[in-house]
N, C-alpha and C positions, 0 to 999 in steps of 0.2 A: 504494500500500500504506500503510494506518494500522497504527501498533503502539500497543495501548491498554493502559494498565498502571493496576493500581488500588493502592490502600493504603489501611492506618488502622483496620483492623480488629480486634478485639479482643474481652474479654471484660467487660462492664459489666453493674451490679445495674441491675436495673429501677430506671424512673423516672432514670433517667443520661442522660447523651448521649455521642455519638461522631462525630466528622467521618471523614467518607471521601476520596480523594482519587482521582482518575482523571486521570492524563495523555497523551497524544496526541501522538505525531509522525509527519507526514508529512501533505501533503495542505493544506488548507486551512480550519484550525482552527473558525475563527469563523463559517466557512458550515456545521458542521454541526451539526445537531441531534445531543446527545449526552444518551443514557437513562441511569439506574437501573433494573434489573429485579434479583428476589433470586429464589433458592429455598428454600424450606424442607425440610429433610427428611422425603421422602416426599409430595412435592406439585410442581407442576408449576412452572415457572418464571413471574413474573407481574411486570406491570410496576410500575415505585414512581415514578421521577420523570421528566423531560425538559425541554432547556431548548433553545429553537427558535429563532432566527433571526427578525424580525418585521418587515412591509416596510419599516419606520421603524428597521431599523438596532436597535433594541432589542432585548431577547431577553425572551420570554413562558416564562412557567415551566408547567408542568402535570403533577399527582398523581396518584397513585391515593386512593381516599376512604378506603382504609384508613391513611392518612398525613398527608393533610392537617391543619396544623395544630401537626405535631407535627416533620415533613421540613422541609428548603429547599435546595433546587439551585442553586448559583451556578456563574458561571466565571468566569476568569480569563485571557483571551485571550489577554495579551503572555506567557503562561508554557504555555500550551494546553493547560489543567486546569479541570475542573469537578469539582466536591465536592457531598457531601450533609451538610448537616447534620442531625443526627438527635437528637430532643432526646424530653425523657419516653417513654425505651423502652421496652418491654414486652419481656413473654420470647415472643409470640406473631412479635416482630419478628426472631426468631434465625432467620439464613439468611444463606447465602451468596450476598455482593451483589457482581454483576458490573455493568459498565462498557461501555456499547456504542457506537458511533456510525454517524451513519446519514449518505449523503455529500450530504444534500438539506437548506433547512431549513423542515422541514413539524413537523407535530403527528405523532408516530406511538406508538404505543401497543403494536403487535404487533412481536414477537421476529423476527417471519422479513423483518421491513422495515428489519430493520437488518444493517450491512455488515461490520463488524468489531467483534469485541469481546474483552476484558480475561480472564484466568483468573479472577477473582473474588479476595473477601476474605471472610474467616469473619467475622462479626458474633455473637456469644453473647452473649445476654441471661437472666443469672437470677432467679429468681424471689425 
């Protein structure tokens, strides 16, 4: 069993930034691929980031294009927390961003390949 808890959410003017905070206990942190996905209201849930496990011991990060550039996913092993940094926001980026983890470490992209996940954090962004 993972219990996946997020934070850091909040209310920022466009063009701001905000870090998210997702931590994880149980299981074995640093083998798993662990998401960003948000929803918007009134829209389906979609995925934003992921940071995976790579044969070399590394961890490869990968986006959605509607964030690239603007996101960054890190973690933090010894504390078994990965964050988003989310920097020149937009009010398009307002959504409730949940925290998932998936107990493999692959590329994974879809909702339903992941094992556990976070009650989310409101993100508001105004205009």
């Amino acid at each position: 069993q993972v219990h996946v808890v997020e934070s850091g959410g909040g209310l920022v003017q466009a063009g701001g930034s905000l870090r998210l905070s997702c931590a994880a206990s149980g299981g074995i942190f640093s083998a798993y691929t662990m998401g960003w996905f948000r929803q918007a209201p009134g829209k389906e849930r979609e995925f934003v980031a992921a940071s995976r496990r790579s044969a070399f011991s590394t961890y490869n990060a990968d986006y959605a294009d509607s964030v690239k550039g603007r996101f960054t996913i890190s973690r933090d092993n010894a504390k078994n927390t990965v964050y988003l940094q989310m920097n020149s926001l937009k009010f398009e980026d307002t959504a409730v961003y949940y925290c998932a983890a998936r107990l493999r470490s692959d590329y994974e992209s879809r909702e339903g390949l992941y094992d556990y996940w976070g009650q989310g954090t409101q993100v508001t962004v105004s205009s």
